[in-house]
N, C-alpha and C positions, 0 to 999 in steps of 0.2 A: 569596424576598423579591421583591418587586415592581422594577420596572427605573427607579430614579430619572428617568432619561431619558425615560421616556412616562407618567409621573405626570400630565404638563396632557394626556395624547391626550385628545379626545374617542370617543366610541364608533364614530361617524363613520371618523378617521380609525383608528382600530385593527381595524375593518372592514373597510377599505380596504385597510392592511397585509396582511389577513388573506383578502380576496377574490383578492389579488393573487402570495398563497404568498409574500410577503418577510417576514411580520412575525417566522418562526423564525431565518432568516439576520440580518434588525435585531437581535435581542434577542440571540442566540450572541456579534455582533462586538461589543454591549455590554456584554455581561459579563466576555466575552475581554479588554477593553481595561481594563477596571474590576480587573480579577484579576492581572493580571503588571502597572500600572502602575508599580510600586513598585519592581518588578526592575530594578536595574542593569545597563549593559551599558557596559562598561571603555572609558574613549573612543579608544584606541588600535585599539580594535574598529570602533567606532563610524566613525572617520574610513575603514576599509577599507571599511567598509557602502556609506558614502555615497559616496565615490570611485569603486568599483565600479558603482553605479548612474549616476553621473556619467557614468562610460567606455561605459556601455554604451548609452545617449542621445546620447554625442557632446557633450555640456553640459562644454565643457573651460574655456569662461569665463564669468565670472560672467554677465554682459549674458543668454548663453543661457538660462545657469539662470533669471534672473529673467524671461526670456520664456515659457518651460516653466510657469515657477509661475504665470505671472498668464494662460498659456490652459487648464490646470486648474482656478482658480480655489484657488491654495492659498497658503497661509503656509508659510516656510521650515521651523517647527517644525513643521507638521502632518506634511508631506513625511518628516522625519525622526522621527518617531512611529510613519508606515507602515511606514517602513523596519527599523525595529530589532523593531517588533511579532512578527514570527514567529520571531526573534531570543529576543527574551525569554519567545516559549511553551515554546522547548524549554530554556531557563536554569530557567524558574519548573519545568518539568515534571519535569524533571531531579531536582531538590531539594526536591520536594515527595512525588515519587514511587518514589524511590530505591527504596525500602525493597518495592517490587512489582515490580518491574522482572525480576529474575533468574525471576522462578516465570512472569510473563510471556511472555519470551520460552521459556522450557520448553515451556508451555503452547502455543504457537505454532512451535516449531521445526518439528514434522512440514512444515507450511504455507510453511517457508520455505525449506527444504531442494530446492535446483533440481537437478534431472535430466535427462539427455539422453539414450535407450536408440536400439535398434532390437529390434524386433518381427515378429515372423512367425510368424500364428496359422493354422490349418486345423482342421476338425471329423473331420478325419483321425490318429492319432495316430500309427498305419504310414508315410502319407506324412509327415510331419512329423518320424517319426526320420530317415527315408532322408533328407531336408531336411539336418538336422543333420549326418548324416554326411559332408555334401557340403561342407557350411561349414570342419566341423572339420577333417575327415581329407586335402580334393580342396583347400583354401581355395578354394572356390569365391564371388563376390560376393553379400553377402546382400544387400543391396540390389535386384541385380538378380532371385533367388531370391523377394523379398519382394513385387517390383511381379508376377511370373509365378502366386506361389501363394498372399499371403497373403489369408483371408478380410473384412480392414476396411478400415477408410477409408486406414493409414498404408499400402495398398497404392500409392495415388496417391504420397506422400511417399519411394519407397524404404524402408520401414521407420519413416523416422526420427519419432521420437515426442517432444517436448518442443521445449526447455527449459520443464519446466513444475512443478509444487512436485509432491516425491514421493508426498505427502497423498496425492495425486488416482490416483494409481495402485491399483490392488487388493490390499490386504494382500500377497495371494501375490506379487504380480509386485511389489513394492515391497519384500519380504523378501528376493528373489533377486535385487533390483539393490543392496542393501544387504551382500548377503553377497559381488560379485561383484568384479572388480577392472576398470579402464579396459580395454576393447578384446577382453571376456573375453565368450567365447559361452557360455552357461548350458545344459544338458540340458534338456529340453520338461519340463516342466511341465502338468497340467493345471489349467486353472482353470474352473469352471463348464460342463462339458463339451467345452473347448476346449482344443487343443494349442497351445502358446506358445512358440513359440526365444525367448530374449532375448542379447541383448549390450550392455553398457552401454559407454556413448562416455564421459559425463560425470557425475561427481556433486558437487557445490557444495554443502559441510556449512554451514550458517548458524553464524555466530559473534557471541557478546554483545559484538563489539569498539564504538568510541566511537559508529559510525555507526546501528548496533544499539541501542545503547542508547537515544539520542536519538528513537528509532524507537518503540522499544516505549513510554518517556517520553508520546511526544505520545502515543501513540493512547488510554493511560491519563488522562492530561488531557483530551483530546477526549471521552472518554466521561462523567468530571465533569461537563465542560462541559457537554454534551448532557443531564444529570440536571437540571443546575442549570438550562437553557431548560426544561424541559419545566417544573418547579416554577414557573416565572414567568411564562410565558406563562399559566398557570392563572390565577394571584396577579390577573395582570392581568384575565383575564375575570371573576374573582370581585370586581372593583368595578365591574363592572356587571351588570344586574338580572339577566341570562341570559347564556351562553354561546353561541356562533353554533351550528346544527345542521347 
């Protein structure tokens, strides 16, 4: 449906919008604000909202505040409209999207699951056991073992490789930091012709607790959202005789 709001644009100005790369950011904050108007937000909430914001301006009395609002150029309610706005994407998103939410975050665990290893790879697999032996048997420092022989970039780093989502790792080396326990040196591995020590430092399993949820929520509304501009940015160039090229 078309965006009530730029019903009088002329094509002038929706050109302008659109010469200008803001007419997809206008139309999203129109319809975002048009779509959770409705959603309540508990005023016991509401006063933390704006309190909060208050403290963090320094706006401890009023006089300020109404200096604040009259060099933005704003109304007292518009001010608290801003405020509660991303407030009520995740209230509306929540409760609208509940029912997607868990397969969601399924769906994106791999992505979110953070890791921290060390790594020491050679095209050598003889020297790389002798490597290991030195790690496991001598506790020799891998780190410094890693900046002397390993073949990549985490040769600069000591080894160390992450905090970064376990996705991004290679199946192999992402299965044997998965099977491995904190501080634990893994047997070499090859992987694509390459000998690997791993030992994993850290692994941070993603959980659907409240922060999560709210998480997966917006990004499921954001992408509505995002359906719903594209539908209407259309809508709109289809009342005039051509679309821009």
């Amino acid at each position: 449906m078309d965006s009530p709001e730029l019903i009088g644009y002329e094509l002038i100005s929706i050109m302008l919008l659109h010469n200008h790369n803001v007419l997809p950011a206008l139309v999203k904050s129109i319809i975002t604000s048009n779509t959770v108007c409705s959603t309540e937000i508990d005023n016991e909430y509401q006063e933390q909202i704006i309190s909060e914001f208050k403290r963090s301006k320094s706006l401890n009395e009023e006089d300020s505040l109404n200096d604040w609002l009259k060099k933005y150029r704003l109304e007292y309610s518009e001010l608290v409209n801003k405020l509660l706005l991303p407030h009520k994407v995740v209230k509306y998103a929540i409760e609208n999207h509940s029912g997607k939410i868990e397969a969601r975050f399924l769906e994106k665990k791999p992505f979110l699951d953070m890791v921290t290893y060390s790594l020491l790879r050679t095209n050598d697999a003889y020297q790389t056991r002798e490597i290991y032996l030195k790690i496991k048997e001598e506790n020799a420092d891998f780190g410094i073992l890693a900046e002397q022989y390993s073949a990549g970039a985490e040769k600069s780093s000591r080894g160390i490789i992450g905090p970064a989502p376990l996705a991004q790792a290679h199946p192999k080396v992402a299965s044997e930091l998965r099977a491995a326990q904190p501080g634990e040196v893994r047997a070499p591995i090859n992987v694509e012709g390459v000998s690997i020590i791993l030992r994993l430092e850290t692994l941070v399993n993603a959980k659907l607790d409240k922060p999560m949820e709210q998480r997966m929520a917006t990004e499921l509304f954001d992408e509505w959202i995002n359906e719903q501009v594209d539908a209407t940015i259309s809508k709109i160039w289809e009342r005039f005789s051509e679309a821009p090229e």
